[in-house]
DRENMIDO-150433 format. One record per atom (N, C-alpha, C): residue number from 1; x, y, z; atom name; residue in three letters. Coordinates in steps of 0.05 Angstrom, whole numbers. Last residue first. Layout:
! DRENMIDO-150433
<NUM; <X; Y; Z>; CA; ALA>
...
! end
This chain:
! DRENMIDO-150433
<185; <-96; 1924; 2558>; N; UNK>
<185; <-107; 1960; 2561>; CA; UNK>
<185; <-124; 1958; 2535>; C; UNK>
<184; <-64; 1884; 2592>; N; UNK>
<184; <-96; 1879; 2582>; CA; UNK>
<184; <-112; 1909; 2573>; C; UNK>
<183; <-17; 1902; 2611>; N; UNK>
<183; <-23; 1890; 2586>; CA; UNK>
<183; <-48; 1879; 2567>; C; UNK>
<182; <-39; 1920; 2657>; N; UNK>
<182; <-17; 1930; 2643>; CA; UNK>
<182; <-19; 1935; 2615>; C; UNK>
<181; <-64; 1878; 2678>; N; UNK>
<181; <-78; 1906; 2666>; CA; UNK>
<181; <-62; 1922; 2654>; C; UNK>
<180; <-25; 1847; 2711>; N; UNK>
<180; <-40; 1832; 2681>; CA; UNK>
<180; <-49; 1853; 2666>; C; UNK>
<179; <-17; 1882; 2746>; N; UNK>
<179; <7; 1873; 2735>; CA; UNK>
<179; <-9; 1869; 2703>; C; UNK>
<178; <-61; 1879; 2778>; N; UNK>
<178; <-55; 1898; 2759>; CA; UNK>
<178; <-26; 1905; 2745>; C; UNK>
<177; <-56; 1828; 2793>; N; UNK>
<177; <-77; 1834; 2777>; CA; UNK>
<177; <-74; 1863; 2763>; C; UNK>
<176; <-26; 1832; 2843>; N; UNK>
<176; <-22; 1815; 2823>; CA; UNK>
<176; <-41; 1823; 2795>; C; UNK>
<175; <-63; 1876; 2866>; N; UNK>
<175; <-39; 1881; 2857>; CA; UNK>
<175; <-24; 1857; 2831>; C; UNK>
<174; <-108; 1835; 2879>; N; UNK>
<174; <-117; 1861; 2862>; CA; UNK>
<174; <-81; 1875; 2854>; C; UNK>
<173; <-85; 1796; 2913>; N; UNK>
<173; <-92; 1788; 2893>; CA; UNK>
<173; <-93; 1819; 2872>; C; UNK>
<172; <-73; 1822; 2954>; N; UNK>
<172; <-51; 1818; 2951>; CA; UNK>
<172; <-64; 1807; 2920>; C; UNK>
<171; <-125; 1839; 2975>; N; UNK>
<171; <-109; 1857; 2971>; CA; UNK>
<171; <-86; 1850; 2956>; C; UNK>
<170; <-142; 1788; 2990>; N; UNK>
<170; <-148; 1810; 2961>; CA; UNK>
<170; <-142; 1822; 2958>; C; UNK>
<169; <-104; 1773; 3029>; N; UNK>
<169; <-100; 1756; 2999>; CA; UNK>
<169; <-114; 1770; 2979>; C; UNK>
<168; <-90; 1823; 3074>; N; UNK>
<168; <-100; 1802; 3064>; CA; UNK>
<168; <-100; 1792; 3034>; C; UNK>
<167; <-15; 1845; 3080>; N; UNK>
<167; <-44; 1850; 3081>; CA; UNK>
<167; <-65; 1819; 3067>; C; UNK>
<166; <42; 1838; 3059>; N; UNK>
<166; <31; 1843; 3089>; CA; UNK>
<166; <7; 1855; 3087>; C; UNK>
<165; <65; 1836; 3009>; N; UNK>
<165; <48; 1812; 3019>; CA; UNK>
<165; <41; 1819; 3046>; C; UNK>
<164; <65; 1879; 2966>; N; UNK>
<164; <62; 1884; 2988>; CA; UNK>
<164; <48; 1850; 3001>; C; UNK>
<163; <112; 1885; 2910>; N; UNK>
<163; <85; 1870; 2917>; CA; UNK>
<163; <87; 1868; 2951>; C; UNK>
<162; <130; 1939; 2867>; N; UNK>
<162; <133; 1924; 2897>; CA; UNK>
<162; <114; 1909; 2903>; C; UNK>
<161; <168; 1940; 2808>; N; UNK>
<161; <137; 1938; 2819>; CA; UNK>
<161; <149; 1929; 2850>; C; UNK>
<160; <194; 1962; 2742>; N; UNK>
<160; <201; 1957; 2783>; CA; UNK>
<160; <181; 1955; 2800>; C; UNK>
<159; <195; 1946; 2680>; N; UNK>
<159; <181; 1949; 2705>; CA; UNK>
<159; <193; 1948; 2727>; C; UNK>
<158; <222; 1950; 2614>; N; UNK>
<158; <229; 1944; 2644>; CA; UNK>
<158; <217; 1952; 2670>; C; UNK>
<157; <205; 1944; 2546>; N; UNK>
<157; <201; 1956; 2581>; CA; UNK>
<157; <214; 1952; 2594>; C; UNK>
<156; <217; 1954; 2490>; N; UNK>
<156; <222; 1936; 2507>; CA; UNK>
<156; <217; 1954; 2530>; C; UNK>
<155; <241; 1994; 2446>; N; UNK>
<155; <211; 1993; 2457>; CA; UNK>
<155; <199; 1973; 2475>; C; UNK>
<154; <296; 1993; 2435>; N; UNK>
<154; <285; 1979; 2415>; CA; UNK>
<154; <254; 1977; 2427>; C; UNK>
<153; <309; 2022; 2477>; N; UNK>
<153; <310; 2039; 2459>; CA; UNK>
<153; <299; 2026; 2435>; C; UNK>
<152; <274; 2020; 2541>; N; UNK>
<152; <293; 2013; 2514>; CA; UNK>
<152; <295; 2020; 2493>; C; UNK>
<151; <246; 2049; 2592>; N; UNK>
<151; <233; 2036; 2563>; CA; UNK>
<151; <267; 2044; 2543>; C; UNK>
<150; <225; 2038; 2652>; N; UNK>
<150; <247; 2048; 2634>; CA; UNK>
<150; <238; 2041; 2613>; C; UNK>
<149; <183; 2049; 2709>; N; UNK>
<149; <183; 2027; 2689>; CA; UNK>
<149; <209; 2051; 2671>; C; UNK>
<148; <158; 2036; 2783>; N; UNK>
<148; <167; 2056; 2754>; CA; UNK>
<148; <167; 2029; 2732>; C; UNK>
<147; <180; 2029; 2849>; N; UNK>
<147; <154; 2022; 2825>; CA; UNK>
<147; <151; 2045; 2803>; C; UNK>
<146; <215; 2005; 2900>; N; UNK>
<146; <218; 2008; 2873>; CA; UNK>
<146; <187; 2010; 2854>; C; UNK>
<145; <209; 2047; 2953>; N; UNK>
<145; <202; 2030; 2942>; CA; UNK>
<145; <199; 2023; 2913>; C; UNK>
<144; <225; 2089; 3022>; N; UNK>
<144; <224; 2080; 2982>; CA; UNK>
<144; <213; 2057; 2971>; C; UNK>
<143; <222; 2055; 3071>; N; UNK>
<143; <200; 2077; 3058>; CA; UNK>
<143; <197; 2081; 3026>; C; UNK>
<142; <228; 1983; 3088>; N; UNK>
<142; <243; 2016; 3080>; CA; UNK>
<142; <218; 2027; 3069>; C; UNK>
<141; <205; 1937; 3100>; N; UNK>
<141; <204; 1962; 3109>; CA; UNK>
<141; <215; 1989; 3107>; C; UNK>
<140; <188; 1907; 3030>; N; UNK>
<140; <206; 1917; 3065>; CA; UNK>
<140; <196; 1934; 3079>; C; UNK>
<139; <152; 1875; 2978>; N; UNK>
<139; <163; 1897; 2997>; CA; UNK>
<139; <169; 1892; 3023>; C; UNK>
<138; <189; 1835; 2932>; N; UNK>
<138; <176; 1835; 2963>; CA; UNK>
<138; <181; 1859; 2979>; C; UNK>
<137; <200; 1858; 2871>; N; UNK>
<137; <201; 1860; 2901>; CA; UNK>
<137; <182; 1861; 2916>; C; UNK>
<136; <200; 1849; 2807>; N; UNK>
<136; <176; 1850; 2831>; CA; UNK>
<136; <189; 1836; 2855>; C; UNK>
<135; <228; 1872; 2745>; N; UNK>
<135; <230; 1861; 2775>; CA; UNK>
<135; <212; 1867; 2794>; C; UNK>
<134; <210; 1848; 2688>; N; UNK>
<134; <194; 1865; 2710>; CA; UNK>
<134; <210; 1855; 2733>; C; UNK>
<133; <202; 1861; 2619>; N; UNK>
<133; <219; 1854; 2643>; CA; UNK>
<133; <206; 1868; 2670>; C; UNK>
<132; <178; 1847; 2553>; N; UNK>
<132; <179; 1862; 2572>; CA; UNK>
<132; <194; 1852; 2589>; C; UNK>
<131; <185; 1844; 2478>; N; UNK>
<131; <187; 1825; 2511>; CA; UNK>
<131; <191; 1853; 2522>; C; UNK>
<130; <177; 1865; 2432>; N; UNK>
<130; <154; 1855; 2428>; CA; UNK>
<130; <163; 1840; 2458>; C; UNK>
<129; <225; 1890; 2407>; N; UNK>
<129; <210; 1911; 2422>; CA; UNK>
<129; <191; 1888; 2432>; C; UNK>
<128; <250; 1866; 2359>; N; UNK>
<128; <224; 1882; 2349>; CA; UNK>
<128; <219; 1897; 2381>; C; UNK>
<127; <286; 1841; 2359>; N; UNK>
<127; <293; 1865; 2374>; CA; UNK>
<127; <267; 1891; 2367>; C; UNK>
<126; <275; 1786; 2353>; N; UNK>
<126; <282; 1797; 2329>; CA; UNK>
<126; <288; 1835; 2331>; C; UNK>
<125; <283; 1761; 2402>; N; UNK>
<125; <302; 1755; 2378>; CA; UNK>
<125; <300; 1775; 2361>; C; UNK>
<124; <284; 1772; 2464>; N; UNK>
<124; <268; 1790; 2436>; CA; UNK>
<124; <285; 1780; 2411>; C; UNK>
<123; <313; 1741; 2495>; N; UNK>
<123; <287; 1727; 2485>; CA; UNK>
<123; <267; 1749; 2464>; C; UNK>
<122; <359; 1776; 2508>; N; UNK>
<122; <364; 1741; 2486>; CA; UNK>
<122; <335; 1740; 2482>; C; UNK>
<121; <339; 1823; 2523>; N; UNK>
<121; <349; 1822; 2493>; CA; UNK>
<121; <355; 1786; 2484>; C; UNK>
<120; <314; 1799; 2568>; N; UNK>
<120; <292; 1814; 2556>; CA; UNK>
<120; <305; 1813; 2525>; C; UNK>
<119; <354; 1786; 2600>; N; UNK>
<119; <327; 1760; 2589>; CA; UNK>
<119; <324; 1777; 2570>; C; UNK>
<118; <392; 1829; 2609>; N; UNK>
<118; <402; 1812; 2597>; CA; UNK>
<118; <372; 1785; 2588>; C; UNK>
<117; <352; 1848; 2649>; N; UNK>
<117; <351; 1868; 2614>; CA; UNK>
<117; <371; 1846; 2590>; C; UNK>
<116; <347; 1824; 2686>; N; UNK>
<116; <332; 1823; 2671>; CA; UNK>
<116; <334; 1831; 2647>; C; UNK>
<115; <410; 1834; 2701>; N; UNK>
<115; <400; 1809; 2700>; CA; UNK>
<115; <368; 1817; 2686>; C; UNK>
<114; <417; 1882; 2709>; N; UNK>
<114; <430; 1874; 2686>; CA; UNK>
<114; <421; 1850; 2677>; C; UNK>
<113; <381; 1896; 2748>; N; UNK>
<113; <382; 1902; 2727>; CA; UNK>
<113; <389; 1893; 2704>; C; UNK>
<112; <411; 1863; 2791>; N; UNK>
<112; <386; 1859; 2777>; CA; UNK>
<112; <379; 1869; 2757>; C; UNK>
<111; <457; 1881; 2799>; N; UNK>
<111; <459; 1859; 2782>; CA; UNK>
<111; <427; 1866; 2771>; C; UNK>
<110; <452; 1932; 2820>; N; UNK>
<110; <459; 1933; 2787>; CA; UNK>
<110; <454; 1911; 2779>; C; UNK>
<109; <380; 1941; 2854>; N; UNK>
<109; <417; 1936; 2855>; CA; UNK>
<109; <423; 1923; 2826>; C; UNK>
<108; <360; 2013; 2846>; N; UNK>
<108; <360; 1985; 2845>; CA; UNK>
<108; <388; 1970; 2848>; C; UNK>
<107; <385; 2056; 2894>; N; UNK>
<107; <379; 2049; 2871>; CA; UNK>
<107; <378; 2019; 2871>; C; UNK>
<106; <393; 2117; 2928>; N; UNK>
<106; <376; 2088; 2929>; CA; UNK>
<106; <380; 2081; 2902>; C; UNK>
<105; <455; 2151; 2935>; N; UNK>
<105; <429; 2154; 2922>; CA; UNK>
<105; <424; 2120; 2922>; C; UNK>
<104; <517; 2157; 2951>; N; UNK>
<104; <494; 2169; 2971>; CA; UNK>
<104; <460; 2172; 2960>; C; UNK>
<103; <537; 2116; 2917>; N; UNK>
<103; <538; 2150; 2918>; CA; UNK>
<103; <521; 2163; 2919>; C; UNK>
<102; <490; 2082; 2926>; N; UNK>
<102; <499; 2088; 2904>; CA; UNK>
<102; <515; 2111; 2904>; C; UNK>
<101; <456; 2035; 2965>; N; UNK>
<101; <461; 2054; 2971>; CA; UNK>
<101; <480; 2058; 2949>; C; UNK>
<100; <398; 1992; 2935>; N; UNK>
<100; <428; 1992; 2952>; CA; UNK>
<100; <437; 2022; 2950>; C; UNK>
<99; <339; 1961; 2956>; N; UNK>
<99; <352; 1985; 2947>; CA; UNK>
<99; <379; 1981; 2959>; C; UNK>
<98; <311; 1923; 2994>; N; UNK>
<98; <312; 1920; 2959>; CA; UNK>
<98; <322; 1946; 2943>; C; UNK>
<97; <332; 1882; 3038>; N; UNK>
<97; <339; 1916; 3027>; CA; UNK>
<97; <329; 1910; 3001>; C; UNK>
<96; <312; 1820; 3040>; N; UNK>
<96; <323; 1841; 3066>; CA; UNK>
<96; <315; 1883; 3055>; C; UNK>
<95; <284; 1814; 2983>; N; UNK>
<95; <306; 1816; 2999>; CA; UNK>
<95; <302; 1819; 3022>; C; UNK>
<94; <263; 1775; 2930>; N; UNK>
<94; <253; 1775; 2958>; CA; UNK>
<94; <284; 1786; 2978>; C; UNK>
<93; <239; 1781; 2865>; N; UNK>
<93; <261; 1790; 2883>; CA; UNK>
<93; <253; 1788; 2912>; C; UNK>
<92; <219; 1758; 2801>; N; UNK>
<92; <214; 1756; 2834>; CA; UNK>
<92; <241; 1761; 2848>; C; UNK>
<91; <220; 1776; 2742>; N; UNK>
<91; <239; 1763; 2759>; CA; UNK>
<91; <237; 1775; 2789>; C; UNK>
<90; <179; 1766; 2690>; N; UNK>
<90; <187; 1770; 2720>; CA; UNK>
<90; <206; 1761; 2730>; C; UNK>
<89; <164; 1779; 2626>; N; UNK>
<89; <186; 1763; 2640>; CA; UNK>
<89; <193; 1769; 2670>; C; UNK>
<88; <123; 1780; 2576>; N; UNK>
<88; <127; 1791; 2600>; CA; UNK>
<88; <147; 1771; 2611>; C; UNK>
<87; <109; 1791; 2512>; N; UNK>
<87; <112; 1771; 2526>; CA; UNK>
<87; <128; 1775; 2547>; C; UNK>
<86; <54; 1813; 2467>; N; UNK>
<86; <74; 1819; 2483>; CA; UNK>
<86; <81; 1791; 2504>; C; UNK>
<85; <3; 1804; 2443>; N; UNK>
<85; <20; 1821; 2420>; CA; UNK>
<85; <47; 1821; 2444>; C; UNK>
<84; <-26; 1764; 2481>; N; UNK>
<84; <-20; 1757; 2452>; CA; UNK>
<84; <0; 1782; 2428>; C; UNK>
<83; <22; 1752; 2530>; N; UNK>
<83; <5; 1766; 2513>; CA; UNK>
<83; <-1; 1753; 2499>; C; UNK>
<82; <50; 1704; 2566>; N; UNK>
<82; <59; 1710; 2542>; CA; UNK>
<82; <23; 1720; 2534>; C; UNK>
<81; <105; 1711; 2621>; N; UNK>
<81; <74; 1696; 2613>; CA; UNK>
<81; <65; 1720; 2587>; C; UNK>
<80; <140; 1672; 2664>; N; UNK>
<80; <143; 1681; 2632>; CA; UNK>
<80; <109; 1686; 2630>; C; UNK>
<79; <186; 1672; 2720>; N; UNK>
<79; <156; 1676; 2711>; CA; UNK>
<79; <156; 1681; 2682>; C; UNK>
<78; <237; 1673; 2731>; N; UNK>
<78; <212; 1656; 2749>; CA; UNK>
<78; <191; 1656; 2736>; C; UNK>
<77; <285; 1650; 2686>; N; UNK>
<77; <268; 1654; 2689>; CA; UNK>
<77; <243; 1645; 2709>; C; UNK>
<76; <350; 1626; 2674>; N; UNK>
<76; <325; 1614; 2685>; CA; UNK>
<76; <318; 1637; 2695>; C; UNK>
<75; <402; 1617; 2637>; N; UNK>
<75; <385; 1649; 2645>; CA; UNK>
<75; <352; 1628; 2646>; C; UNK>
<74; <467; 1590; 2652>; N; UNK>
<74; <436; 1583; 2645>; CA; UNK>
<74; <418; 1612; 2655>; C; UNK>
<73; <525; 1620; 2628>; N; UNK>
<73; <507; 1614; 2658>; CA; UNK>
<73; <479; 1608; 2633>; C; UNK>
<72; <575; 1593; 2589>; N; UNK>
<72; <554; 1618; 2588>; CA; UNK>
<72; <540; 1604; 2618>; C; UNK>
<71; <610; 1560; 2565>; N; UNK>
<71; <620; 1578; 2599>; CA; UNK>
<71; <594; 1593; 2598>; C; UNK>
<70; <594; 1535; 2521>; N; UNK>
<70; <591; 1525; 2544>; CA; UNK>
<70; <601; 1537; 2567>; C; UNK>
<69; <591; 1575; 2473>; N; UNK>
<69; <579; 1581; 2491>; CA; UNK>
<69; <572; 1556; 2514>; C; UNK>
<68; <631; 1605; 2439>; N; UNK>
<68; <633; 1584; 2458>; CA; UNK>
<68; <621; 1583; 2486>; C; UNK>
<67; <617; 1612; 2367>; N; UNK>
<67; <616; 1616; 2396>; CA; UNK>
<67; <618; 1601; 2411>; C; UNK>
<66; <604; 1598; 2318>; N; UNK>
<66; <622; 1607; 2315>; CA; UNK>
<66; <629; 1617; 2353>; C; UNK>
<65; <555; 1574; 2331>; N; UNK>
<65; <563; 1560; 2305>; CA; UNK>
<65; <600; 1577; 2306>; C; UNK>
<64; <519; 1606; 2354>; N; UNK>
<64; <522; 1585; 2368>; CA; UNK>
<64; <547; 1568; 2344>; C; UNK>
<63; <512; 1672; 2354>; N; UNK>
<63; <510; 1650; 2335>; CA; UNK>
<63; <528; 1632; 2349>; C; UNK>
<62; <459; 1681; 2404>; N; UNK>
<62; <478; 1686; 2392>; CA; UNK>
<62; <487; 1669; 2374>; C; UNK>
<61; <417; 1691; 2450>; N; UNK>
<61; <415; 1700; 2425>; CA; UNK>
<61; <442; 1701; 2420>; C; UNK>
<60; <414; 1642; 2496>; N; UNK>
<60; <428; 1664; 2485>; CA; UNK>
<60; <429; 1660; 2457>; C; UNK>
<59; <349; 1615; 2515>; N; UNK>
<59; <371; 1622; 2504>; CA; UNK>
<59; <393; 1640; 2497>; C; UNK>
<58; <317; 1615; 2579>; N; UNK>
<58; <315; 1630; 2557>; CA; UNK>
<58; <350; 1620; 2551>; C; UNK>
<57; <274; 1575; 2618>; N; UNK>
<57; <295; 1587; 2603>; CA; UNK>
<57; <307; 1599; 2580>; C; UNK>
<56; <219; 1590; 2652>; N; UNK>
<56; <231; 1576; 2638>; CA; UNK>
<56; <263; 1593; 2630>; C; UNK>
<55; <159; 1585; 2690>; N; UNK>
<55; <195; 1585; 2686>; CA; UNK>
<55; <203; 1576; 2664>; C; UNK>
<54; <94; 1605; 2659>; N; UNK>
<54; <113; 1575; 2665>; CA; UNK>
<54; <143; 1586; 2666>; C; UNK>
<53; <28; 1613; 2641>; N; UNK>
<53; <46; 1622; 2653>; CA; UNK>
<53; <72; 1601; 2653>; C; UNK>
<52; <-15; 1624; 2591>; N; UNK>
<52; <16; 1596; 2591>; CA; UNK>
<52; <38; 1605; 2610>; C; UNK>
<51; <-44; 1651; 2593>; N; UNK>
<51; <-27; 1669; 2589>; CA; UNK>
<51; <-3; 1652; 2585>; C; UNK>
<50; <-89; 1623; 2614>; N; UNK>
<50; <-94; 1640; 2581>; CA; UNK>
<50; <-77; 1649; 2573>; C; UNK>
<49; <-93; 1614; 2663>; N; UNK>
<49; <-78; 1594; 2649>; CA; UNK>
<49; <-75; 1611; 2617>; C; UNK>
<48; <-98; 1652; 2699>; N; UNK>
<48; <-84; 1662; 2686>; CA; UNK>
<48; <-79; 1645; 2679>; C; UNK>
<47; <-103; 1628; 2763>; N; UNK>
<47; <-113; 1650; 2753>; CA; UNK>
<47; <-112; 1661; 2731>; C; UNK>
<46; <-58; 1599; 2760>; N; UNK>
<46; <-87; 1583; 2769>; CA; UNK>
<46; <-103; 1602; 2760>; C; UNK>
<45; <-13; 1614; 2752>; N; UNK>
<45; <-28; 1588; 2732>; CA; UNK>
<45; <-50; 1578; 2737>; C; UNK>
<44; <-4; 1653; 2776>; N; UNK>
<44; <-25; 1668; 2753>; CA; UNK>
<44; <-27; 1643; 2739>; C; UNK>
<43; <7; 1633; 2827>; N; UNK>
<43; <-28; 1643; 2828>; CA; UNK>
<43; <-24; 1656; 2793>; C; UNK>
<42; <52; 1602; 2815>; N; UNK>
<42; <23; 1589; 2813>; CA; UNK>
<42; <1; 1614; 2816>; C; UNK>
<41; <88; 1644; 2807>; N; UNK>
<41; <82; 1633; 2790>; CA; UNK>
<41; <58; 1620; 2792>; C; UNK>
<40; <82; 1678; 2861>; N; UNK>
<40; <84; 1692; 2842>; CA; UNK>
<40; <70; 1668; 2817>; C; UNK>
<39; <98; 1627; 2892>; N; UNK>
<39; <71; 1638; 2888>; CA; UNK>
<39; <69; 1652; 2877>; C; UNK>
<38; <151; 1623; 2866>; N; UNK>
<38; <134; 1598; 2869>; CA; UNK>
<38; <107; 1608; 2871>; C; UNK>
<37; <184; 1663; 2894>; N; UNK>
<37; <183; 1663; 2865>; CA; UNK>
<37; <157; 1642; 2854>; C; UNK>
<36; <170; 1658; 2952>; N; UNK>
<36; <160; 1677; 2936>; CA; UNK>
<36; <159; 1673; 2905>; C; UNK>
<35; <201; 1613; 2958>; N; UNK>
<35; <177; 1605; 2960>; CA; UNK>
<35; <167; 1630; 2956>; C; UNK>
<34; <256; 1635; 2940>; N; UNK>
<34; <240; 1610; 2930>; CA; UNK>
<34; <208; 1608; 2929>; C; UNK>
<33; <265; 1668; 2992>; N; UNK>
<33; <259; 1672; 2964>; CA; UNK>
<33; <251; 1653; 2939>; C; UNK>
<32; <254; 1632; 3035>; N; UNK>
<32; <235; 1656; 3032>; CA; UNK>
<32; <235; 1667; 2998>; C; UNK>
<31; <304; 1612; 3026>; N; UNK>
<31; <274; 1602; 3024>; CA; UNK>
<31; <252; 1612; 3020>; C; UNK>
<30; <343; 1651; 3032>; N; UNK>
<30; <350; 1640; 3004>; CA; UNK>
<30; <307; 1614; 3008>; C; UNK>
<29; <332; 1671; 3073>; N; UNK>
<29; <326; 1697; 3056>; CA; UNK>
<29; <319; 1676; 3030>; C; UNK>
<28; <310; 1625; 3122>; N; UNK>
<28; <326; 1626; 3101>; CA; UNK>
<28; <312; 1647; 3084>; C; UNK>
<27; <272; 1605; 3172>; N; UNK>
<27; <266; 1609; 3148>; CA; UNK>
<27; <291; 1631; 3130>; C; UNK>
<26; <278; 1554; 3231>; N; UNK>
<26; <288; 1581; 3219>; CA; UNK>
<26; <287; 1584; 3186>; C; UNK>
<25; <244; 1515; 3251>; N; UNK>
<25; <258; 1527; 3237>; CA; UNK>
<25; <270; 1553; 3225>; C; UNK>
<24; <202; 1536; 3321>; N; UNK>
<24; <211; 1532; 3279>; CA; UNK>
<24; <234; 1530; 3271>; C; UNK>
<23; <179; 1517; 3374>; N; UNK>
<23; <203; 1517; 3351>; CA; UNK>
<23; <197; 1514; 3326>; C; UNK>
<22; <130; 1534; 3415>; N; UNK>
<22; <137; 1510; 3402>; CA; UNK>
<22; <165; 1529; 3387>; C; UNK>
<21; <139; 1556; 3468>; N; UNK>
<21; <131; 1535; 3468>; CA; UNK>
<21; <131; 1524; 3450>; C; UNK>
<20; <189; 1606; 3461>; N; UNK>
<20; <164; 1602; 3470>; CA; UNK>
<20; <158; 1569; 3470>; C; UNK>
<19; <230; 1664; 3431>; N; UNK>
<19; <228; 1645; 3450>; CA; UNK>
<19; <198; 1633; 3458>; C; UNK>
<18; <208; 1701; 3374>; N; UNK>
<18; <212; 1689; 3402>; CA; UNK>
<18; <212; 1665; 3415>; C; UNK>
<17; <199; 1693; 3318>; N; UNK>
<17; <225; 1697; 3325>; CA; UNK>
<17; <232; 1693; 3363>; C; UNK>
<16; <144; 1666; 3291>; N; UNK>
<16; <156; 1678; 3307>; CA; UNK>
<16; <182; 1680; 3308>; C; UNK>
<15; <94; 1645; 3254>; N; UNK>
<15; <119; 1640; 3252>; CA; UNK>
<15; <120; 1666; 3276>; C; UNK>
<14; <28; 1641; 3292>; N; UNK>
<14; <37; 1659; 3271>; CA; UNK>
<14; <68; 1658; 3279>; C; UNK>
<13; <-23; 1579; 3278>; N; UNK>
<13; <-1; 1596; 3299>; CA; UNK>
<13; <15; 1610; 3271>; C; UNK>
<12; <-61; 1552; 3263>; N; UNK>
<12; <-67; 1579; 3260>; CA; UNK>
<12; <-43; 1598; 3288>; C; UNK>
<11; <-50; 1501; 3259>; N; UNK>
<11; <-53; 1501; 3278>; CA; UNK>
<11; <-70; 1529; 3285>; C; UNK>
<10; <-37; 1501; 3192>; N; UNK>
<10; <-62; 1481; 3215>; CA; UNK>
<10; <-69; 1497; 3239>; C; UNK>
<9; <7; 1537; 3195>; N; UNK>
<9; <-20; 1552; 3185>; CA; UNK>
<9; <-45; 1531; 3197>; C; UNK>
<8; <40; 1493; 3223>; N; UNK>
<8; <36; 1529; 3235>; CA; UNK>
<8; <13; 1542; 3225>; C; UNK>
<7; <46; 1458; 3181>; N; UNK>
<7; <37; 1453; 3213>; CA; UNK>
<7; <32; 1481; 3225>; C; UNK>
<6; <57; 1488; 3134>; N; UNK>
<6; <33; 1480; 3138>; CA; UNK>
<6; <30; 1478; 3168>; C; UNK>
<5; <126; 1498; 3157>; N; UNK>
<5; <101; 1523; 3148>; CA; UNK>
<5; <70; 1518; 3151>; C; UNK>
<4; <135; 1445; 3168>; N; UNK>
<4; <146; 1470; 3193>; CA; UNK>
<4; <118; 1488; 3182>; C; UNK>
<3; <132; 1436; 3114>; N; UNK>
<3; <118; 1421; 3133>; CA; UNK>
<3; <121; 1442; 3153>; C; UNK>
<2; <180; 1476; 3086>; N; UNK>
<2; <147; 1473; 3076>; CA; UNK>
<2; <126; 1456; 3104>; C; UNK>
<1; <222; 1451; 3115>; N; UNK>
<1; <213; 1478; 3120>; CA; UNK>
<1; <183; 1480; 3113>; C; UNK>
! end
């Protein structure tokens, strides 16, 4: 797929869905989302080594000594990148819909939720408040669009940001960047 992608940006031909003279592959929600989570992470390791961007995994906060924690799922992280008073946790979302329909109201979809706010309490060990959470959707074409933030009751965040990749790279850079301003106040 990656090769399919370069040969097309060489050539300066734009991926298509029509019929025509050359063939792509067909690009996968499940690739597309990969290779979102992936640029999310390298442009703040190239832009943003100061912050130790890097995936990683987070433990479950639990006592491991009286628990059975080999049925637990691995909680892999796309993005970690660590303040010096705060430590931010993205989880890149690339859908089709990034809203599900709720008794007739938009809302984020529950896993995700549950899925960041589940990083945010294993990696605040001490529940000081001191990790954030951000889901950042690839914006769609729907008109709503997730961008807010919740705050926990231990002072932990949760962000909903949309990152608009349909415009040029400064544009797309100065959004990435005011993610970082967040935390740079």
């Amino acid at each position: 797929m990656l090769i399919y992608f370069c040969y097309f940006i060489i050539q300066h031909y734009l991926p298509t869905t029509m019929k025509g003279l050359l063939k792509m592959k067909d690009f996968s929600d499940e690739h597309m989302s990969r290779l979102y989570e992936k640029f999310i992470l390298e442009y703040y390791r190239k832009h943003h080594p100061e912050l130790h961007p890097r995936a990683a995994q987070i433990e479950w906060n639990i006592n491991k000594d009286i628990s059975c924690d080999d049925i637990l799922p691995i909680m892999q992280t796309d993005v970690v990148l660590h303040f010096p008073s705060r430590t931010l946790i993205i989880d890149a979302k690339y859908y089709e819909q990034t809203l599900q329909q709720h008794h007739g109201k938009k809302t984020i979809h529950s896993a995700n939720i549950y899925q960041i706010q589940s990083y945010i309490l294993n990696a605040d060990l001490n529940h000081d408040g001191n990790v954030d959470g951000m889901l950042l959707y690839a914006k769609t074409q729907e008109q709503l669009v997730p961008d807010g933030s919740v705050t926990l009751n231990d002072g932990n965040v949760i962000h909903f940001k949309t990152l608009d990749l349909n415009q040029k790279f400064d544009k797309i850079e100065e959004q990435l960047e005011m993610i970082i301003q967040i935390y740079n106040c």
